[in-house]
C-alpha positions as CSV (number, residue, x, y, z in Angstrom):
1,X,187.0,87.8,72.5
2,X,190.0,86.1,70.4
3,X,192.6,84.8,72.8
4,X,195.9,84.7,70.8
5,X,198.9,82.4,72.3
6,X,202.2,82.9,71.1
7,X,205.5,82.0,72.2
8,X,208.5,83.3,70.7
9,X,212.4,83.2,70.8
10,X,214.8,85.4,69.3
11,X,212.9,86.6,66.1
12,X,213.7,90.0,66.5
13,X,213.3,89.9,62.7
14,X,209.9,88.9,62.7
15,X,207.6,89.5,65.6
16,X,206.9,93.3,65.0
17,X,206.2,92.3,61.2
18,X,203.7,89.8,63.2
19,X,202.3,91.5,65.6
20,X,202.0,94.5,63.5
21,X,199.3,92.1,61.4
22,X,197.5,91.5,64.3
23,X,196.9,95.2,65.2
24,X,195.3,95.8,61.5
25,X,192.8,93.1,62.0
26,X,189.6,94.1,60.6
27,X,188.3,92.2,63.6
28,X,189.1,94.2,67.0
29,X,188.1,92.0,70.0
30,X,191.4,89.9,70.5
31,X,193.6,89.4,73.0
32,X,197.7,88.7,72.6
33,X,199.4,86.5,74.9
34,X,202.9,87.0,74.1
35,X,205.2,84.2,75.8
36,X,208.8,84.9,76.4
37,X,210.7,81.9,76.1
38,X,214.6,83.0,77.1
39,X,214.7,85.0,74.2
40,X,218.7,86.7,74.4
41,X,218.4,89.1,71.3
42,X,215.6,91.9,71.0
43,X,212.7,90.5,70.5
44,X,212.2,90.8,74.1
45,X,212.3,95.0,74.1
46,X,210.4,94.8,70.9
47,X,207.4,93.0,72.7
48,X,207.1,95.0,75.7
49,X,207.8,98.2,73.5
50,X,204.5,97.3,71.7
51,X,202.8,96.2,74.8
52,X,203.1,99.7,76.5
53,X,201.5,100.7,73.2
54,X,198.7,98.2,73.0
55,X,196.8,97.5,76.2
56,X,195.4,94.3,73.9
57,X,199.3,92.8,74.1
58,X,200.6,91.2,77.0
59,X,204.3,89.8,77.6
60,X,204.7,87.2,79.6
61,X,207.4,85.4,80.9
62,X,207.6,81.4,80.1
63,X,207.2,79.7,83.3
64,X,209.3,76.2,81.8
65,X,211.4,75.8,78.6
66,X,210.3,75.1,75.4
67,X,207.0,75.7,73.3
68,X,204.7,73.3,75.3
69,X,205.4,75.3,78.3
70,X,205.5,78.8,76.6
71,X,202.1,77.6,75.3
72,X,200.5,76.8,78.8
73,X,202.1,79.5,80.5
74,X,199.7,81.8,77.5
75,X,196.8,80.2,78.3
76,X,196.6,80.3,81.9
77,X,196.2,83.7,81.0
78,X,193.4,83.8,77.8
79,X,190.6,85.2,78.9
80,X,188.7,84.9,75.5
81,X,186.1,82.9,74.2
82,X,188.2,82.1,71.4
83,X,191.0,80.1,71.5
84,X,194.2,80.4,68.4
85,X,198.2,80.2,67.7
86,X,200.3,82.4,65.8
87,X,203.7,81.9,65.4
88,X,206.4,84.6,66.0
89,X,207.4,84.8,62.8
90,X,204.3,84.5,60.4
91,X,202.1,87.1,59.2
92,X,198.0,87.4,59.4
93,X,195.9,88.4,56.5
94,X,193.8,91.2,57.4
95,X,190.4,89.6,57.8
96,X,192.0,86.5,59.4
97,X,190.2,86.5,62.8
98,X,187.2,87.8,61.6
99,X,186.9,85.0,58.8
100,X,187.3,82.3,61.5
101,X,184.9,83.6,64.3
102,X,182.1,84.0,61.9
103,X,182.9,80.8,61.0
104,X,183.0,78.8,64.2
105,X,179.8,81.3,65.3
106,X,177.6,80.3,61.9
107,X,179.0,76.2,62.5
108,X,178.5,76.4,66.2
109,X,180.7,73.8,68.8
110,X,182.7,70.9,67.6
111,X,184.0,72.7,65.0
112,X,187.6,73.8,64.0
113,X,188.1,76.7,61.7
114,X,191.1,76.5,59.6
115,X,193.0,78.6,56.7
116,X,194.8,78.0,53.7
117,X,198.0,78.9,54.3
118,X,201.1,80.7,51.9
119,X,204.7,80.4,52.5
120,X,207.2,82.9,51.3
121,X,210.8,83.2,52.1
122,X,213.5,85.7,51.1
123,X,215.9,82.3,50.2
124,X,213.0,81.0,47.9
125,X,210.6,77.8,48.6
126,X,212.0,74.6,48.4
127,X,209.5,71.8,45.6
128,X,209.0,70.3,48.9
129,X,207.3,72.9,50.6
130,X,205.2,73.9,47.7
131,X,203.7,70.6,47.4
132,X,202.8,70.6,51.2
133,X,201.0,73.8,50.9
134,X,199.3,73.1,47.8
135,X,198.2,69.7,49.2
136,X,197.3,71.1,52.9
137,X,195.2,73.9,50.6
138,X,193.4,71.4,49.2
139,X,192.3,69.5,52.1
140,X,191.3,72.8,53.4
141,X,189.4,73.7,51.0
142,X,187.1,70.5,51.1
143,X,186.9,70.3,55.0
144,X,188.9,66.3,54.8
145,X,192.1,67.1,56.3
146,X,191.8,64.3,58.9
147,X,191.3,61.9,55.9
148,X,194.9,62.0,55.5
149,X,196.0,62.9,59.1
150,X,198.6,60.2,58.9
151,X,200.7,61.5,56.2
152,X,201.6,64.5,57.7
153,X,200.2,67.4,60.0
154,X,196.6,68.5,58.3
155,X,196.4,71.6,60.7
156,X,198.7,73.8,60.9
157,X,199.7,75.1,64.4
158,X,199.6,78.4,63.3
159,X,196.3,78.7,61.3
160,X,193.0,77.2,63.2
161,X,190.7,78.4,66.2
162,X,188.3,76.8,68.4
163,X,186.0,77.2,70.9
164,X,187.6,77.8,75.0
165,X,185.3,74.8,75.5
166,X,186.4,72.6,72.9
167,X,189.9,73.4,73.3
168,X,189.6,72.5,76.9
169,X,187.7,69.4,76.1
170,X,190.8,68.5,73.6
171,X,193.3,68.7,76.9
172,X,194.3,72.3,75.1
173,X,198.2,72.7,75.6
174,X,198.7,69.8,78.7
175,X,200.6,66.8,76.7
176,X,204.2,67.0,76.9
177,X,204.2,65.1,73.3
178,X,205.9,66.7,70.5
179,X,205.3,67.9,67.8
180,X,203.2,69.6,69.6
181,X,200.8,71.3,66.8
182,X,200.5,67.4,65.1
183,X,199.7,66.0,68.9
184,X,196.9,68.7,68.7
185,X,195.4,67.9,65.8
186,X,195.1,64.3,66.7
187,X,192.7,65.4,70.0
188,X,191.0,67.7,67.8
189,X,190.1,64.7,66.0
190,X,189.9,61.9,68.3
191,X,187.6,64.8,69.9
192,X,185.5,64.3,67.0
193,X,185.7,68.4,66.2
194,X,184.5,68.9,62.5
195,X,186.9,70.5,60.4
196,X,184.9,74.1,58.4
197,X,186.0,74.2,55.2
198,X,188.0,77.3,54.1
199,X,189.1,78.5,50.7
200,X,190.7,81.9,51.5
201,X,194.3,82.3,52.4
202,X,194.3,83.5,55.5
203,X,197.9,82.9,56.7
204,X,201.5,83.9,55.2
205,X,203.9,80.6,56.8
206,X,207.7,82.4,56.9
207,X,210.0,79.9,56.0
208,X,214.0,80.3,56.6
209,X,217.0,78.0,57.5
210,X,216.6,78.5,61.3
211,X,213.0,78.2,61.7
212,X,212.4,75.9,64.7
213,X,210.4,73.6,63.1
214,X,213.2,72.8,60.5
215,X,216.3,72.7,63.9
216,X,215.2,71.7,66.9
217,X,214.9,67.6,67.7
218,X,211.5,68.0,68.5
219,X,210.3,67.8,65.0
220,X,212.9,65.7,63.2
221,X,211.4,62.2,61.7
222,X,211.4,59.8,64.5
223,X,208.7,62.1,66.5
224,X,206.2,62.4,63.8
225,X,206.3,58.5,63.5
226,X,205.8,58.4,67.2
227,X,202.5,60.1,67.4
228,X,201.1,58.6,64.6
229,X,201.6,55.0,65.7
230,X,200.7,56.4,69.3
231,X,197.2,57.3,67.9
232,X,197.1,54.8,65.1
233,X,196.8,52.0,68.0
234,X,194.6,54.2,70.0
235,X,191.9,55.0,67.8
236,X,192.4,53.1,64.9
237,X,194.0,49.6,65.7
238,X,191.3,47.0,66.3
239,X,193.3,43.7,68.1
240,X,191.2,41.2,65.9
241,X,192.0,42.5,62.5
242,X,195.2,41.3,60.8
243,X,197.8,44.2,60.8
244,X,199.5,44.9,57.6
245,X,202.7,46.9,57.2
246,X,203.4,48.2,53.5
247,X,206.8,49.0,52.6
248,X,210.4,48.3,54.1
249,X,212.1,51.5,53.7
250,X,213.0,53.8,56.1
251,X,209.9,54.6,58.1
252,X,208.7,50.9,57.1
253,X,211.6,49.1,59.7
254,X,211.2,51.9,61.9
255,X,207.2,51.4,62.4
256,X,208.4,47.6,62.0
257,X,210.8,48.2,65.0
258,X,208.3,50.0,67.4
259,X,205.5,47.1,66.7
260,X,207.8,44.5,67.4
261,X,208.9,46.4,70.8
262,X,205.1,47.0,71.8
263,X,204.5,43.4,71.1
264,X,201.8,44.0,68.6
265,X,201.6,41.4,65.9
266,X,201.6,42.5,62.1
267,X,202.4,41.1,58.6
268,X,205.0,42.8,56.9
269,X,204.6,42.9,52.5
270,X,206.6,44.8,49.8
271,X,207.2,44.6,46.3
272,X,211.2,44.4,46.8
273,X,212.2,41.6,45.2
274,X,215.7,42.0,47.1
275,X,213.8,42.2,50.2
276,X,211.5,39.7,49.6
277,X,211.8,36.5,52.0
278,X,214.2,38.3,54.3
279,X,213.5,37.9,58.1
280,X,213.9,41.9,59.8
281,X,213.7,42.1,63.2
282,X,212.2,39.0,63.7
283,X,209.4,39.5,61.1
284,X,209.4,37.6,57.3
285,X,208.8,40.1,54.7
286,X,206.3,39.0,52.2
287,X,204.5,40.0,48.4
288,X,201.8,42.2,48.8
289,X,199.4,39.7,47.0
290,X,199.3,37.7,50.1
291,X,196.4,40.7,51.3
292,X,194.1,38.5,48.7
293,X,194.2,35.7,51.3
294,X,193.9,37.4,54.8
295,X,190.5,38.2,55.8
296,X,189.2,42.2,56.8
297,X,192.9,43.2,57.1
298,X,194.0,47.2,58.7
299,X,197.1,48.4,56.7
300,X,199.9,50.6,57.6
301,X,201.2,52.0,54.3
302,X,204.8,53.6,54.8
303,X,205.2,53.7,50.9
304,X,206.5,57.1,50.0
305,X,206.4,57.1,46.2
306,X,203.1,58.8,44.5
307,X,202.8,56.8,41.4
308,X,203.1,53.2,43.9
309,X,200.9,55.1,46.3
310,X,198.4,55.3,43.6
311,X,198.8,51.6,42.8
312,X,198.4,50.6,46.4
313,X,195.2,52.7,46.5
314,X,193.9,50.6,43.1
315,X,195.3,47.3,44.6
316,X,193.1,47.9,48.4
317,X,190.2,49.3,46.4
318,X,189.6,46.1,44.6
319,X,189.7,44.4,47.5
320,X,186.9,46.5,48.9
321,X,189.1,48.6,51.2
322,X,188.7,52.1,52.1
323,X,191.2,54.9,52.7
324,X,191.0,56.0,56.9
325,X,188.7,53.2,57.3
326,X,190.7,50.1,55.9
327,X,194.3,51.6,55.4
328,X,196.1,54.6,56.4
329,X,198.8,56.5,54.8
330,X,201.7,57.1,57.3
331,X,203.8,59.1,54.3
């Protein structure tokens, strides 16, 4: 049995469209927990319509507000011995399910199955969101998404399934840290849950201007940086290695700003020239070169730019540093 969680809040659009892929699965044991979270259009009767239909459906009524909630309130309910997502307003390719539990049955536990993913959109996809899916298809295909788990979310919240038992081993839905599919995907991780490598599509991502993940606070900037210094310095961070921070943009003074507040001592470098010298927040930025003086250094790189990512990759390999290991991408 495939337990399937998924909140949703007025996509009357959508969720037929959604659950409608669901139904045609060419795999038939699944379960859909359907959580109501204060939806006011008709998404509501359009749930419980298919529900009378569908013994396999179930609507339930959020017991908070919000995702996480919606989320926990689902799987107090999953009876299965699979555990998956699905957004309200994304699609299924037909052999989805049945792609993933072979998967996760031929790799056993301590494994995650994952898709590639496809958006489309009726207002077109933005160069931005191409280039995430191409590059989260890549990592799928080769299995290394947590090799760059820094840069952005390597799993997306609507696309993997699990074992109950690893789920549950992972604290499953219980953190109230958002973004909640991101927080996931670091305890799938610091779990130690290998990642199956998948080269099908198996998941059509809807993209339009009020998606949730593009309004609500919950995933603008500031709480993505969040959990990755949160679980930088929890898994990563070792107190007798000189911290490096790369970069004094944006997202460099912010990371800058939340290691200065948790008292955690780094060295900050750029290439700025203009920048170069200045004291910020208490900290003097410096060259990079000074990394060919300090001895078995960690680096934060917040450096957006590919072609000076690519530089900084040449400039930490000569020095014998390794990417996840040595340095970690937080952009």
């Amino acid at each position: 049995m495939v337990s399937i969680i998924i909140p949703f809040k007025n996509t009357e659009n959508y969720i037929e469209a959604c659950l409608n892929s669901i139904i045609k699965q060419d795999y038939k044991n699944w379960e859909v927990l359907a959580i109501d979270d204060s939806s006011t259009d008709n998404s509501t009767e359009t749930v419980k319509n298919l529900a009378s239909r569908h013994d396999k459906i179930h609507y339930l009524k959020n017991k908070g507000k919000g995702i996480i909630p919606a989320l926990q309130t689902g799987y107090e309910q999953a009876t299965g011995m699979f555990i998956t997502r699905m957004d309200s307003d994304d699609i299924m390719t037909k052999k989805r399910l049945s792609t993933m539990v072979n998967a996760l049955k031929n790799a056993g536990k301590g494994h995650v199955a994952v898709g590639q993913v496809k958006y489309f959109s009726d207002e077109g996809i933005s160069d931005g969101y191409a280039k995430y899916e191409s590059w989260l298809n890549q990592l799928t295909a080769q299995g290394t998404n947590y090799e760059e788990i820094y840069k952005e979310c390597v799993i997306p919240s609507p696309c993997w399934m699990v074992y109950k038992t690893d789920f549950d081993a992972s604290n499953g839905f219980n953190p109230l840290r958002y973004p909640e599919d991101y927080d996931l995907t670091f305890r799938f991780y610091a779990n130690g849950l290998k990642i199956i490598p998948c080269n099908k599509i198996l998941h059509y991502w809807r993209d339009y201007g009020t998606r949730t993940s593009r309004t609500h606070e919950h995933y603008a900037q500031n709480y993505f940086l969040d959990i990755k210094l949160h679980y930088f310095l929890k898994l990563e961070y070792t107190f007798n290695r000189p911290l490096v921070l790369w970069g004094a943009g944006f997202k460099g003074k912010t990371i800058a700003k939340k290691l200065t507040k948790k008292q955690v001592p780094f060295i900050w470098v750029c290439d700025n020239p203009n920048k170069i010298g200045k004291n910020i927040y208490g900290t003097t930025l410096k060259h990079y070169s000074v990394l060919k003086s300090i001895q078995n250094p960690q680096s934060i790189v917040t450096v957006a730019n590919e072609k000076a990512q690519l530089e900084i990759r040449g400039f930490l390999g000569k020095q014998g540093q390794r990417q996840a290991v040595d340095y970690f991408f937080f952009c």
